[in-house]
C-alpha positions in Angstrom: 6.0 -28.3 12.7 3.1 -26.1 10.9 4.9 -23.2 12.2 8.0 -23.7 10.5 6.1 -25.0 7.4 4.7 -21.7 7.1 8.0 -20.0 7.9 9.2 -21.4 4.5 6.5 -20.7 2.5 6.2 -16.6 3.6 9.9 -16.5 2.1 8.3 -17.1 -0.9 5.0 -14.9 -0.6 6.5 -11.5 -2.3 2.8 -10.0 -3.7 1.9 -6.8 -2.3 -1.7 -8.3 -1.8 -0.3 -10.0 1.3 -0.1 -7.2 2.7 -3.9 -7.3 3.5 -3.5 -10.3 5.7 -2.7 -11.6 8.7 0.6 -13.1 7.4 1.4 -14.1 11.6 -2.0 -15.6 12.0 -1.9 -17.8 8.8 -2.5 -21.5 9.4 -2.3 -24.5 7.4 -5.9 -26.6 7.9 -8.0 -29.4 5.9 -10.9 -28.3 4.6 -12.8 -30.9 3.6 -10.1 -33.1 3.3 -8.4 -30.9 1.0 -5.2 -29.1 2.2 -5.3 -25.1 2.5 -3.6 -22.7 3.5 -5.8 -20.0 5.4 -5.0 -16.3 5.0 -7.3 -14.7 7.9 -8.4 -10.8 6.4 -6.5 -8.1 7.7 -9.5 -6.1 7.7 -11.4 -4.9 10.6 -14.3 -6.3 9.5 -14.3 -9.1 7.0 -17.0 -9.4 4.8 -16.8 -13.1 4.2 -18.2 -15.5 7.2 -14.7 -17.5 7.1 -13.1 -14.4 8.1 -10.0 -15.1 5.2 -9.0 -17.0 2.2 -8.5 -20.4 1.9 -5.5 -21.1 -0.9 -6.0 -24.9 -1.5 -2.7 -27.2 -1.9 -3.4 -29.6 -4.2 -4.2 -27.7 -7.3 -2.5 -26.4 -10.0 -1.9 -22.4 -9.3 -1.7 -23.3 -5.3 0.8 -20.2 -5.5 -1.6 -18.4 -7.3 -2.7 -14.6 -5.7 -5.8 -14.4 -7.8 -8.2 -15.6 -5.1 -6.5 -13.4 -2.0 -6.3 -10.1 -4.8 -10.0 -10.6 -5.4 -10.6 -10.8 -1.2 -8.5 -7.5 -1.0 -10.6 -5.9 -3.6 -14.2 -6.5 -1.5 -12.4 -6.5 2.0 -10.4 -3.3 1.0 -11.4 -1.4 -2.2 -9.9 -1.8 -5.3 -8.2 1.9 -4.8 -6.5 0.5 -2.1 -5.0 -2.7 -3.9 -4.1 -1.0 -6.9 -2.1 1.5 -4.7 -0.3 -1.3 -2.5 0.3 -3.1 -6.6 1.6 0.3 -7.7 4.3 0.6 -4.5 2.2 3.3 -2.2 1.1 2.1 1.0 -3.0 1.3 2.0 -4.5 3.1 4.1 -4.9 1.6 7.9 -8.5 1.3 8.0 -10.5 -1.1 5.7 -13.3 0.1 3.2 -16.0 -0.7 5.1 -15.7 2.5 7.4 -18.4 3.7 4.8 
């Protein structure tokens, strides 16, 4: 059933910033009793311990991007999001090869 729940909700996921996850890996969890979507990092390297974003369910802007844009920025560079924003494509390696 979680599969197909999360079958519906990518038809609605249209921001480019998904393009920096995992969008075949993402799962729907608890988190302390709370329910999330999690968005692992598409990254090679994550720099967060979680390894992703979670995008809680029961709040108001649960559609909201802001949280996964501000992942991209650290996990990718914000060169690289503003150029998936602006239509280009990001490069295949994340911005920790430095």
């Amino acid at each position: 059933m979680c599969v197909q729940l999360i079958d519906a909700f990518k038809k609605t996921w249209h921001s480019a910033v998904y393009s920096f996850f995992k969008l075949d890996a993402v799962t729907v969890q608890y988190h302390d009793g709370r329910l999330v979507h999690f968005f692992p990092c598409g990254a090679r390297k994550c720099k967060l311990s979680v390894g992703g974003v979670r995008r809680f369910q029961d709040s108001k802007d649960k559609s909201s991007t802001a949280n996964l844009k501000h992942h991209a920025f650290g996990c990718w560079g914000k060169e690289a999001v503003e150029l998936a924003f602006s239509g280009g494509k990001a490069q295949a390696s994340s911005g920790n090869d430095t």
